[in-house]
N, C-alpha and C positions, 0 to 999 in steps of 0.2 A: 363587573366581571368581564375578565380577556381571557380568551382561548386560543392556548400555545399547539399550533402547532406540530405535528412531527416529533413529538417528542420532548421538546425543549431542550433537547443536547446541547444544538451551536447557536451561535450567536445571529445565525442566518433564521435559523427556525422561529428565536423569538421576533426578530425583523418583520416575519410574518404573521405577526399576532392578528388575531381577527379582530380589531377593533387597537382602540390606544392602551398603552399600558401603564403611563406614569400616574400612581396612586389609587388603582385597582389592584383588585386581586386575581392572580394569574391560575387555571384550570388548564391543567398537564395530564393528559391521556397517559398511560403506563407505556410504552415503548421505547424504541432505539437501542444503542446498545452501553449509552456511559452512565455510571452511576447516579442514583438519585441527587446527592452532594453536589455531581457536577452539572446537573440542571437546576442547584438552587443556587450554585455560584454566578448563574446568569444573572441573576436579577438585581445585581444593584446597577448595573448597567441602564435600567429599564425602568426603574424608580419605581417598581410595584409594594405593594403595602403587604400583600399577604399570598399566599401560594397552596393550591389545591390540588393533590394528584390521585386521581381514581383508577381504580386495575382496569385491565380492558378488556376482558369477560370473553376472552377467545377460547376458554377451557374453563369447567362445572368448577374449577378448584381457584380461577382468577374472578370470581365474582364479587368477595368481600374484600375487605383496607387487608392492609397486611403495615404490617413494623418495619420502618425504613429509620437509616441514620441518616442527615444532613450534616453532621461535624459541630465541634465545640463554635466553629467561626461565624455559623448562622446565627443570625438574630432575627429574623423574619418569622414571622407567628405560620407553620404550615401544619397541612393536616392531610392525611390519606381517606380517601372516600370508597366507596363500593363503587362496580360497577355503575351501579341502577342509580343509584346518585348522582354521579358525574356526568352520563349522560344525559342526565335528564334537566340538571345544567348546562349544559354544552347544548341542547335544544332550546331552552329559555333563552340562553344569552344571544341565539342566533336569529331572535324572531324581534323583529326590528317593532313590533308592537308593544313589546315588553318589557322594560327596564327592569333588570336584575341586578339585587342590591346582594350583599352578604355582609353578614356579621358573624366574627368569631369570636367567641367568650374563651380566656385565658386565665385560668389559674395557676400563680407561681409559685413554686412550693421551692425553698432550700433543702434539699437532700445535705445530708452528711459527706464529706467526704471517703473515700476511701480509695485504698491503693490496687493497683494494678501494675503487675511486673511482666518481665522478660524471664525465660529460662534458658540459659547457657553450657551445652556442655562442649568442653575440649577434648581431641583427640592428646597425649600425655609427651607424643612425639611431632615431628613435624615441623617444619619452616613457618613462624608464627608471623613472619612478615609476607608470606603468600599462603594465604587462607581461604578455602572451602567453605560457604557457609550453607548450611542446608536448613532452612526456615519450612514453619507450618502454625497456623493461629491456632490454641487453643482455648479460645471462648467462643462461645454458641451465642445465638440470640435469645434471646427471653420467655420467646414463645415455644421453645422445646429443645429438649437434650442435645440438639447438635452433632450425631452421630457419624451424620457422611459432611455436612457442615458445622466441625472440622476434625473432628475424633478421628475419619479418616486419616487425613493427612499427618495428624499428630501422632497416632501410633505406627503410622510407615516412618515415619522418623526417627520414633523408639525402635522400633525395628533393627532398622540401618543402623544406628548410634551401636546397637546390643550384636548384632553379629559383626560389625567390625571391631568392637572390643573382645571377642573371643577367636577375631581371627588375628589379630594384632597378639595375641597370646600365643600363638600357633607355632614355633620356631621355625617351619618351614613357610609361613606364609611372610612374605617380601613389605615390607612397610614401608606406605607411603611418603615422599620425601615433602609431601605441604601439611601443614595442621588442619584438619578437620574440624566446623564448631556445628553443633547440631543448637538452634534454636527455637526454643515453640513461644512465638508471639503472645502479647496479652492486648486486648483489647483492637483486634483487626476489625471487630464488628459497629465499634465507632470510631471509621474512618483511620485505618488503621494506626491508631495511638502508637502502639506499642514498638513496631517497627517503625515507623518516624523518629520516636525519642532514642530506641539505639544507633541511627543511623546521625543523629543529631550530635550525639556524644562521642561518638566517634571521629565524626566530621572535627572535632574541635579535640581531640584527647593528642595528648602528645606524650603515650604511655606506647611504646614499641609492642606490637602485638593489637594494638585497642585502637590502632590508628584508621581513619576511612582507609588510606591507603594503604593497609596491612591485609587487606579484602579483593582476592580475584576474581569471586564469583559469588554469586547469590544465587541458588537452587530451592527453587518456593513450588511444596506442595499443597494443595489445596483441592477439596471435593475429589475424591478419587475413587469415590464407589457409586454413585447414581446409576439408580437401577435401569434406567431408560439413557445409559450411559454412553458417549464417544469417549475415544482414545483422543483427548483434547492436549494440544502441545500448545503451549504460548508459542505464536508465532515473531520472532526478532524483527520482522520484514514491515509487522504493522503496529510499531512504535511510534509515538507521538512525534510529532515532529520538533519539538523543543527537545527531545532526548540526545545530550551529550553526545555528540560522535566515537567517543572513547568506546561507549560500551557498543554499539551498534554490531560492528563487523563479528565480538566476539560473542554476541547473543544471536548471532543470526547461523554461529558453527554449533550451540549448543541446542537450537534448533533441529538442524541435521542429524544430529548425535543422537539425541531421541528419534526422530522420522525413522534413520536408520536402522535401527535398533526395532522400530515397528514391523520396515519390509523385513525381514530377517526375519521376524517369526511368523511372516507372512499373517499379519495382524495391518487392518487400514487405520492409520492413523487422522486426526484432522484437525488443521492448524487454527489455533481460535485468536483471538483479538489481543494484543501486545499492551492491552489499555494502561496496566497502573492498576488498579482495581483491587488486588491484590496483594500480600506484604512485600514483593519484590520491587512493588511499584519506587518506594523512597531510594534503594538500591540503586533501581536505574536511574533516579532523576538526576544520583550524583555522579553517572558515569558507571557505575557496574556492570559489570557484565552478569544480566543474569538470562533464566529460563525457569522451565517447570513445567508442570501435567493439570491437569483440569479436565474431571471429569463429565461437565456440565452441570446448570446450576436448573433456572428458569427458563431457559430458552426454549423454544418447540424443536421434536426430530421433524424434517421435513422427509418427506417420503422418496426426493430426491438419496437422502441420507440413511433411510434407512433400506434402500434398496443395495447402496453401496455395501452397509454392511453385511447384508444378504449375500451378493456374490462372495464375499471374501468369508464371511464365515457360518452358512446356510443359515437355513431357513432355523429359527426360533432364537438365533441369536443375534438376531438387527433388534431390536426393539420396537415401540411403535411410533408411527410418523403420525404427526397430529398431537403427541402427547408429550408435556416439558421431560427436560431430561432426567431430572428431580422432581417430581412432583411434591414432596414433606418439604422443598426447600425453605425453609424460615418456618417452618409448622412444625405443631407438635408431633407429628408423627415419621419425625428425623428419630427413627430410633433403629435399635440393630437389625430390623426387618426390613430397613431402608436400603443398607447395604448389597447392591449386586458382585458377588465371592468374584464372579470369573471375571470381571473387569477390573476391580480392585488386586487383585494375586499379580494381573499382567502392568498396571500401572507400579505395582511396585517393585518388580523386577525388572521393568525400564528404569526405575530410580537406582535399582541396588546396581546394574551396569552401566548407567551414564558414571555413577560414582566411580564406581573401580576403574575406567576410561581415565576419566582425569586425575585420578592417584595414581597412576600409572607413568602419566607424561614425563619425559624428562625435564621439560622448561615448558610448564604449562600456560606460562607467562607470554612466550612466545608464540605456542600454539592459540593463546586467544587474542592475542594482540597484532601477531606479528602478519599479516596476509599476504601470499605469494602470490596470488592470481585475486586477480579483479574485472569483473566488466558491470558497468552500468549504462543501460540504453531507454529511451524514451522519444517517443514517437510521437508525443504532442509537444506542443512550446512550453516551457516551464519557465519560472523567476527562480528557480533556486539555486543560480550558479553561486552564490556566497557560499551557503551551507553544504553543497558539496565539493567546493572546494573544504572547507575545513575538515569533512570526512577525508575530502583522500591525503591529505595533510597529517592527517593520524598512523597512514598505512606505508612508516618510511622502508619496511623490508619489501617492499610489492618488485616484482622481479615481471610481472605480466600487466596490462591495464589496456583493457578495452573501451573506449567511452561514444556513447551518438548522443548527443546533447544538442536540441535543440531552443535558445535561449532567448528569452525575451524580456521587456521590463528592464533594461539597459541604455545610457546613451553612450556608451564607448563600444566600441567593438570588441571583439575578443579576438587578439593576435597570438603570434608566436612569441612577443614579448610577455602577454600575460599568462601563458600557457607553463612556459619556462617559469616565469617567477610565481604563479599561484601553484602550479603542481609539480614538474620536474626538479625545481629547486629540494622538493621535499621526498626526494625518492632515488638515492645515491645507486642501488642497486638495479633499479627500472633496464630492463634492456630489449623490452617488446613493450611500442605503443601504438597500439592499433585506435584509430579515433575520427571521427568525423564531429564539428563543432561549428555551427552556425547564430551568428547573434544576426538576431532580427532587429532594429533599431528602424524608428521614424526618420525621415529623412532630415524633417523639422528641427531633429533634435542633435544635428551631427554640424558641428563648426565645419568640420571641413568632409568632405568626400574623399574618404579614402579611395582607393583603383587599387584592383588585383595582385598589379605589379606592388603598390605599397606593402599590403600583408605578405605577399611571398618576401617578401625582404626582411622582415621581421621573425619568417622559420628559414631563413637562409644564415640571420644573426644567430639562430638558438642553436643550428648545428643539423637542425634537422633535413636531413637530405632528400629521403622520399615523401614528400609531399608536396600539396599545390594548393591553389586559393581559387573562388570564384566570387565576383561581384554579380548580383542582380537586383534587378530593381520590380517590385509585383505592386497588387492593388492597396488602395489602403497611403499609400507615398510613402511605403515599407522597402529598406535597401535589405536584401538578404546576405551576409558574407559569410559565407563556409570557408573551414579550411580544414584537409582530411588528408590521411596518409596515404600512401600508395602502394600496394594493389588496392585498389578500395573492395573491403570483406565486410560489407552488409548489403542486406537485399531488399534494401527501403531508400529510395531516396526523393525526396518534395522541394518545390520551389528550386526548378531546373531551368536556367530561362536558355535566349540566343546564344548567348556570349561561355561559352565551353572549353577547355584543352582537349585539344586530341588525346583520346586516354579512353580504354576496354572498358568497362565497366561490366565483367564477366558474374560478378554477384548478384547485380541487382534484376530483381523481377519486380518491384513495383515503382513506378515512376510518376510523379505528377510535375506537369512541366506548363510554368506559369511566367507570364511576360510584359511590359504594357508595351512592347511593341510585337507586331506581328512575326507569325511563325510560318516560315513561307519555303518553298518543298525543300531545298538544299537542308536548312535543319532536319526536317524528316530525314533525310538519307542519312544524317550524320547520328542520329538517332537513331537508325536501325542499323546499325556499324559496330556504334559502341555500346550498345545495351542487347546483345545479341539472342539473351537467355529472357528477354521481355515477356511480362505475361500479364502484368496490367497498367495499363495508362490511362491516367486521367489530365485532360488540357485545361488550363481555363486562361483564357484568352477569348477578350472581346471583339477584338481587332481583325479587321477584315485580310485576307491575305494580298496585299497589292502587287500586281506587274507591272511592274515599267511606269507604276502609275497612273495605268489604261485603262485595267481590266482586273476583276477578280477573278481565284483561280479557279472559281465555280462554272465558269462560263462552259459552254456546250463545246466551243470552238477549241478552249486551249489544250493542245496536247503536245505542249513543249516539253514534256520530263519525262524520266524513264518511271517504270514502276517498281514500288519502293517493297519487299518483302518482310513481312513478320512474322515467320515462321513458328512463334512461338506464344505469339499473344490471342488470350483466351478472353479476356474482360476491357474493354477500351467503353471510357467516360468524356464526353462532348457534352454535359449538360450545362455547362457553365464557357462555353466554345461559343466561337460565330460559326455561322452557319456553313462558313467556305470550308471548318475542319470536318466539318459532316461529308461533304462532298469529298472532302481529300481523301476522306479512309474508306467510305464504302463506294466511291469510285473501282472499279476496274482497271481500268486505263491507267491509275494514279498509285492504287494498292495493290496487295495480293496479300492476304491474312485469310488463311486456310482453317484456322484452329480458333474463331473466335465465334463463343458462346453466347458473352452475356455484352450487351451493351444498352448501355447509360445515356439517353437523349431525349431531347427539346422535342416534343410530339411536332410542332410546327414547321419546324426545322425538317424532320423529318419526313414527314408529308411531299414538301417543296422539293427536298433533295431524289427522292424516291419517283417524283413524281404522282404522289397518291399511291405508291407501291406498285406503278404501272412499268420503271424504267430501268430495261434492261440491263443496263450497268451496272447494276446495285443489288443485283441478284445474289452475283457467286458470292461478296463477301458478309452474306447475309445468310448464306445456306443450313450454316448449322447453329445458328442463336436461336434459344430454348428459354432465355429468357430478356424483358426490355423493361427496363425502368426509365419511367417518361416524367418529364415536368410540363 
């Protein structure tokens, strides 16, 4: 017996098995947030024989096994356990006294077949090649009627379906210019059959109207009444990352469309996990743009969550924190007492208005495909310059695009050549590009050295006129090359080294300025010039500051330079500094930073510079720091 960590979601968590796992059996604590399926898909990976998952007894009602589907694809013998069970495994397997064996007894039984459909209805009018679809599963699980999972969902659909056929009758009500198909799934509860094999036959039909591409959107509702309910939105933002770019941008407006629709009724809405989990899930894998509402299923309210509901809509209507959001979910007692009316009424008056929204559009096609303004920023190193170039390769009407991309996991640089031909190439319209773009590359791994002067020559070839380039070189034998537009409009900027353009930098307030050679006062001055609006600096820089090669700048004696003013910085970090930057900034003589609070330093370092907190010098610019983080 192996004990999976965490959950067993990722392919990291099983990594961590407490013990080996090839031709054991694996015991899976109930957690995380990706389906049962998708932690029994780990395992062939890991060559286990058989697979054990026990609830996790954090609530009176998560005590016993409950009925999970794994998918037709599984062939590994598994089983769900009780709490009291599993852990009492998970104790035995971890006492190195004890060999824990298991055996599972399987009896195979042929069941009969039988069918399981789809149900389809059309709107009568309507563009049959830009198509509306609005899904919802109508089978339950075994263990009980299935009321809020999914009778919910399934009769807001009948709903929707029945008063737009009676307003579609209306002579004065305006008819939509896309076809309309209301769908209630069959078999979402294993592993969503029913929506994979329409999305299958479509993918492949070459009937006008029946085509994948005759589909603009996928609108999936699911669980919409849970009595210990959130106003739950699939959020676009936290899609898997193999999900098609295509559908991305226009699932991330349909997003909004609901949120919006929540502040408006001054109702708090909360964005829940984009997983796939759900019949939308086949949709997006082929690129669809979809969305939907989710009332919550098992999850716990946390008291963070049911406070918020509190403020927004008093006291008795937050629900309770500590307790899942559905407690009958997958139980027998999913029946119409399950149903919370006042959260149910408002999720489906979010459904009945995102609808009318989008029959409304005049090129709805446009509005979820076509994006006018874009900015994507991140503030750690990322490898995923491939894939978003391919996103922004999709958005060829984009008329705005902001990007801070910091890259790594490359041995070419990123120029103005590739810039041009990965992204402007694909964007005829573009007439604002705001951007700052740094590829991090090993030095190791570069045939040649590029120089500042080479990349500004390559956005001097693209046309591009305000911008510049910077080379540096940091720890690690990492070359850092930025190259960014001009005025520079962000207020983040790292791995800043000697070598600079004269150039304002009137945005930024955080700075971290890293070198492997020394930073010696004339940079400070050239640093408090151009970063005027400064309000946190962080150094790292090992390197002593040298004069003339004589003398450090720490010395008692040296008071060859003027002093340098910060008028604006609150937080300055030295912890990863020589100890001459200690002396430069809490010098007097050297500094003047009136406004700083917090500062980040070397206890030792500190001590020496201070002189044990005895040296006059060191006073003023220490006067109002309230707080000191020491290494």
């Amino acid at each position: 017996l192996t004990i999976i960590p965490d959950g067993g979601c990722t392919e990291s968590d099983w990594k961590k098995a407490i013990g080996p796992t090839a031709g054991r059996v694996a015991l899976v604590k109930r957690g995380g947030s990706c389906a049962f399926a998708d932690r029994a898909a780990q395992t062939p990976k890991f060559n286990v024989t058989g697979l054990l998952f026990y609830n996790d007894g954090i609530l009176p009602d998560r005590m016993t096994p409950i009925e999970v589907s794994l998918g037709q694809d599984n062939a590994l013998p598994a089983l769900f356990l009780s709490y009291t069970a599993g852990e009492a495994l998970a104790a035995s397997a971890q006492n190195i006294s004890i060999n824990v064996t298991v055996q599972l007894g399987i009896d195979l039984k042929n069941l009969p077949d039988f069918s399981v459909g789809n149900i389809c209805a059309d709107t009568p009018i309507g563009n049959v090649t830009q198509t509306i679809v609005l899904g919802s599963h109508s089978d339950s699980v075994p263990a009980g009627p299935g009321i809020n999972d999914n009778g919910s969902g399934s009769a807001a659909n009948i709903d929707l379906a029945i008063t737009l056929a009676r307003l579609f009758k209306t002579p004065t009500y305006s008819k939509y210019k896309y076809r309309v198909r209301f769908c209630w799934w069959g078999a979402e509860e294993i592993c969503l059959l029913g929506s994979k094999d329409h999305v299958k036959k479509a993918k492949n039909s070459g009937s006008i109207g029946e085509r994948l591409g005759d589909y603009l959107i996928n609108l999936n509702y699911d669980m919409l009444g849970s009595p210990n309910y959130i106003f739950g939105i699939y959020d676009g933002r936290t899609a898997k990352n193999d999900t098609p770019p295509t559908a991305l941008v226009g699932s991330n407006k349909i997003t909004d469309l609901f949120h919006n629709w929540f502040i408006q009724q001054k109702l708090l809405a909360t964005l829940t996990d984009f997983d796939g989990r759900s019949d939308y899930g086949p949709f997006l894998a082929e690129g669809i743009v979809a969305g939907g509402l989710f009332s919550g299923a098992d999850e716990i309210k946390s008291e963070e969550e049911r406070d918020h509901y509190d403020q927004i809509l008093g006291q008795g209507m937050d629900g309770i924190a500590g307790a899942a959001h559905d407690p009958c979910y997958h139980k027998a007692c999913d029946s119409i007492q399950n149903i919370n009316v006042f959260a149910y009424e408002k999720m489906v008056q979010a459904a009945a208005y995102v609808l009318e929204y989008l029959g409304r559009q005049d090129d709805l096609k446009d509005k979820l495909f076509n994006l006018k303004c874009f900015s994507l920023k991140s503030f750690c190193r990322i490898k995923q310059y491939n894939k978003i170039v391919s996103l922004l390769r999709c958005m060829s009407s984009l008329e705005k695009l902001t990007l801070y991309l910091p890259i790594k996991g490359r041995n070419r640089v990123i120029d103005g050549t590739y810039v041009q031909h990965d992204i402007l190439d694909y964007m005829p319209q573009l007439h604002s590009f705001t951007f700052y773009i740094c590829t991090y590359v090993k030095t190791v791994d570069l045939s040649y050295k590029l120089s500042s002067e080479d990349i500004q020559q390559t956005l001097t070839n693209i046309g591009q006129e305000y911008v510049t380039s910077i080379v540096n070189y940091i720890q690690g034998e990492i070359a850092a090359y930025s190259i960014f537009s001009l005025p520079f409009e962000f207020d983040y900027l790292k791995h800043f080294g000697n070598k600079f353009p004269n150039i304002v930098f009137s945005y930024v307030t955080f700075l971290l300025v890293e070198d492997t050679n020394p930073f010696k006062h004339e940079f400070f001055i050239r640093i408090a010039r151009s970063f005027s609006l400064l309000k946190y600096l962080r150094i790292y820089n090992r390197e002593s500051q040298v004069l003339d090669g004589l003398m450090t700048f720490s010395s008692n004696n040296c008071q060859l330079h003027s002093i340098i003013e910060y008028l604006h910085l609150t937080r300055l970090d030295v912890r990863y500094a020589h100890r001459d930057y200690v002396e430069q900034f809490l010098n007097e003589t050297k500094a003047f930073i009136p406004c700083l609070t917090e500062f980040e330093v070397n206890v030792d370092d500190l001590k020496a510079v201070t002189k044990r907190f005895t040296r006059e010098e060191t006073r003023r610019n220490c006067a109002k720091v309230n707080d000191i983080s020491k290494i």
